[in-house]
N, C-alpha and C positions, 0 to 999 in steps of 0.2 A: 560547583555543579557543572560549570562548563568544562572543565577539563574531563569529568567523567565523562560525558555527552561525546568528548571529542575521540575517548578510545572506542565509542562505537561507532566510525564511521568508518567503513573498510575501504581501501587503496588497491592499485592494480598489484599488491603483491601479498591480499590478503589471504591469511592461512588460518584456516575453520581451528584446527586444536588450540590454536593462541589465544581464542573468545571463547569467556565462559558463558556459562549458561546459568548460572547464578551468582547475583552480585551480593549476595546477603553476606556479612553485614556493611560492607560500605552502604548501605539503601536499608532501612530495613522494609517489613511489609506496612507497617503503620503510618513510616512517612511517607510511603508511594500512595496509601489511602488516600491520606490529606493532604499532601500534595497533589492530585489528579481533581479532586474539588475547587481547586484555585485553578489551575491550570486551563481545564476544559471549560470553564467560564470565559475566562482571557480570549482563547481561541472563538467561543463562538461570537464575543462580541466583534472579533477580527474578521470574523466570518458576515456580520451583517453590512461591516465598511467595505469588503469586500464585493459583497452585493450591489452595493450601492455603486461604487465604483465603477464595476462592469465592464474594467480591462484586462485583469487577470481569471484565470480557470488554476483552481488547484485540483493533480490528480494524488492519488494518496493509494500508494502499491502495499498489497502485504501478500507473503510469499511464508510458508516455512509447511513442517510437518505435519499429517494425520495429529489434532489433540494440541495444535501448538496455542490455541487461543484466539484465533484469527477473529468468528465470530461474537463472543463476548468484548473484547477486548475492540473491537468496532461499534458495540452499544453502549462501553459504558465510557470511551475516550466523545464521542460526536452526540452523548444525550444531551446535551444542552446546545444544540445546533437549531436553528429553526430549520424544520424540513422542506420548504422550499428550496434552501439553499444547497442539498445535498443528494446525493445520487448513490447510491450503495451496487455492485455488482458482480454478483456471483459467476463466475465462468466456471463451468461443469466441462462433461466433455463435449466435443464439437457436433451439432446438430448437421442433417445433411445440407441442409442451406449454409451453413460454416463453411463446410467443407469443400462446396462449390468455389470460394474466395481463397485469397491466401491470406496465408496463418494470420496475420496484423490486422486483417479486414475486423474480426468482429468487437476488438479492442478500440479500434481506429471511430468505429461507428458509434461507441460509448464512454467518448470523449467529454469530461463534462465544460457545457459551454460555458461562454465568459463568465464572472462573477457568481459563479457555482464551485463545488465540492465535488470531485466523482472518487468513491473507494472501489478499489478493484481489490477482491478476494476470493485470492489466486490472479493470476495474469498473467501476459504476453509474455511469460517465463516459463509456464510451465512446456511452452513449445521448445526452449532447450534444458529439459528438466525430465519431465514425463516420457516425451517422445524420444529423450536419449535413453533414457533408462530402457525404454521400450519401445525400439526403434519401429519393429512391427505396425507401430500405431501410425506411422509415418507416411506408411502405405495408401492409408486412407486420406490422404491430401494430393492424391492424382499427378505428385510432380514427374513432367517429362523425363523420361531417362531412369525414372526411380521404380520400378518394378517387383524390383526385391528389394531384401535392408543388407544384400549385397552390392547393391549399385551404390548402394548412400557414398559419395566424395569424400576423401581421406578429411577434405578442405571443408565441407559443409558447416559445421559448428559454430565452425569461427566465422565464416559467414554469413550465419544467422546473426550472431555478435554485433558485425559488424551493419546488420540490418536494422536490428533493434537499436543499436545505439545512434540512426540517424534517423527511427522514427520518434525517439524521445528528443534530437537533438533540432528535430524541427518541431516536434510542440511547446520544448521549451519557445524558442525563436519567434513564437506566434504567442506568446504570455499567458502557456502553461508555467505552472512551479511544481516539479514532480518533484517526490518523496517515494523512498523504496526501502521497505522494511522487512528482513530474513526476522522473523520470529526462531530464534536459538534456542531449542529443546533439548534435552538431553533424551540419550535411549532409555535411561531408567526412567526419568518422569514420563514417557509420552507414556510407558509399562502399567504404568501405578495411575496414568488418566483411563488408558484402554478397560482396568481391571475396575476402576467408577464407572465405567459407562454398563457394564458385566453384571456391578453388583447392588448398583442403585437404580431402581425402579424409572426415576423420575430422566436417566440418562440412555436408560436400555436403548429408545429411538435411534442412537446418533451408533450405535454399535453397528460394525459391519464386518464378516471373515474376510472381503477384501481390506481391510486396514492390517493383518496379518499378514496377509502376501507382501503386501508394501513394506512390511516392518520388515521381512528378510531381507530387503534391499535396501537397506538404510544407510552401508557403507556406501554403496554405488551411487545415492542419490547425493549423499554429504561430497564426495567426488564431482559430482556435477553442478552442485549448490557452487564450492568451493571455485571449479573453472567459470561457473557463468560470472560472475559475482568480482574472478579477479577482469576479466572482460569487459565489464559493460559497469563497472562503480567510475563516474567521469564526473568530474566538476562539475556539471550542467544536472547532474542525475547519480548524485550519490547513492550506495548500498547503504544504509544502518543496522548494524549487526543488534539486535533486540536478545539481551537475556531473558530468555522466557521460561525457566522453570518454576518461577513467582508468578503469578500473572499478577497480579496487583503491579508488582516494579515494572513489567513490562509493559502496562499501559499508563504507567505514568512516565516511562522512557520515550516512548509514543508521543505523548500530548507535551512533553517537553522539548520534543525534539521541533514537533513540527512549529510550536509558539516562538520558539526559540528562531527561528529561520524566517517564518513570515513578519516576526515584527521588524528583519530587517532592509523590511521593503517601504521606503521613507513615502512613496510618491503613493501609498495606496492610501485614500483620503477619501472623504463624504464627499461628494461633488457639490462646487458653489451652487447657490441661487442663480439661475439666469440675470443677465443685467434688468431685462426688461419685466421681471417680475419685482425683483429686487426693488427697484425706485419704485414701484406702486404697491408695494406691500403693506405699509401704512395703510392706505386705501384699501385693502383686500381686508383687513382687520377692523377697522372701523367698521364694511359693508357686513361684516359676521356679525361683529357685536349688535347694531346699530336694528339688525332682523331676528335678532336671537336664534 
């Protein structure tokens, strides 16, 4: 299983066509079932030593397509989480108090603190994602000099890149553990999700003629998916390329991937007894028993 794990990690010369978007049948969908019930147990119990702990913050990125799974696939990998310990966060578009800040402020500000879980769904990507694809939107971030999405810097991108990867490279530094996962959909399946949400009653809600628009531009997004991703996948802050036309496999790619990394952090441990409780603890047990 680790070898498989390990062709989903992508490297600064990652190319979107080389990753599939369905691994069946190396995986099929019955052992990603059963396996994500073993899995997501492991994790949360890691998650309450963590807690305990209260030196590390895990943030947990998911990033892909309109229908790629984002939000199920974050219910059913963290259902066995105790909910104190976790922080779920949806970033929508930027409200005008956003917009007053730069781009990182509203990501930066829901940070999950020590010995907590924060998932971001969607994130501090879609600022080289969204607003390239649609530079227009960029307008509305008030940058000096940027007037039009003629003034935008031949150079801009890459130093957005070069931005994000030293705000991750200082939360790692401060003992965050990030995790960053492209949910991998193919253009047929998100088709044949869009045409469920069309035709079944219970999905009509989630349907919208902007996921249409969006779908015209899905070469242009995989393009930008494809440069951010060879940019900012760094040792400190790996991409995971997520086959996601199964969802089942892809949330147990997910919960394998992230169990798989936190167990090998040796020093995250239940913290001692104090000394000074410690040698009177005898004593604190007896005064229990002793008053019922």
């Amino acid at each position: 299983m680790n070898k498989l794990l390990k062709k989903f990690t992508a490297d600064n010369h990652f190319i979107m066509a080389d990753h599939p978007t369905d691994v069946r049948p190396d995986i099929t969908e019955e052992e990603a079932i059963e396996g994500l019930k073993k899995v997501r147990k492991q994790i949360a119990k890691i998650q309450d030593v963590i807690y305990a702990h209260n030196k590390y913050a895990v943030l947990i990125c998911f990033q892909g397509m309109d229908t790629a799974g984002k939000d199920s696939l974050i219910r059913e990998v963290f259902q066995k989480f105790n909910a104190r310990g976790v922080v779920v966060h949806s970033f929508k578009t930027p409200t005008s108090k956003e917009l007053q800040h730069d781009y990182l402020w509203r990501h930066a500000v829901a940070l999950p603190e020590k010995g907590k879980f924060g998932v971001f769904n969607r994130t501090h990507y879609e600022n080289v994602l969204v607003t390239r694809v649609h530079p227009e939107y960029l307008l509305n971030e008030n940058i000096p000099g940027i007037d039009t999405v003629e003034d935008i810097p031949k150079d801009f991108w890459k130093t957005r890149y070069d931005q994000i990867n030293a705000f991750e490279q200082h939360v790692v530094n401060n003992g965050t553990i990030v995790f960053k996962f492209f949910l991998h959909l193919s253009k047929d399946e998100q088709k044949n999700r869009l045409l469920r949400r069309l035709e079944q009653e219970k999905h009509n809600w989630k349907f919208s003629p902007g996921d249409l628009k969006e779908r015209e531009l899905w070469d242009q997004y995989m393009t930008c998916y494809q440069e951010a991703i060879q940019h900012t996948s760094k040792k400190h802050a790996p991409w995971h390329i997520i086959p996601s036309d199964n969802k089942a496999i892809s949330r147990y790619l997910v919960a394998k991937i992230i169990l798989e990394k936190l167990k090998k952090y040796k020093d995250i441990q239940y913290p001692e007894m104090p000394p000074e409780i410690e040698q009177h603890k005898a004593v604190y047990k007896r005064e229990l028993e002793d008053n019922g």
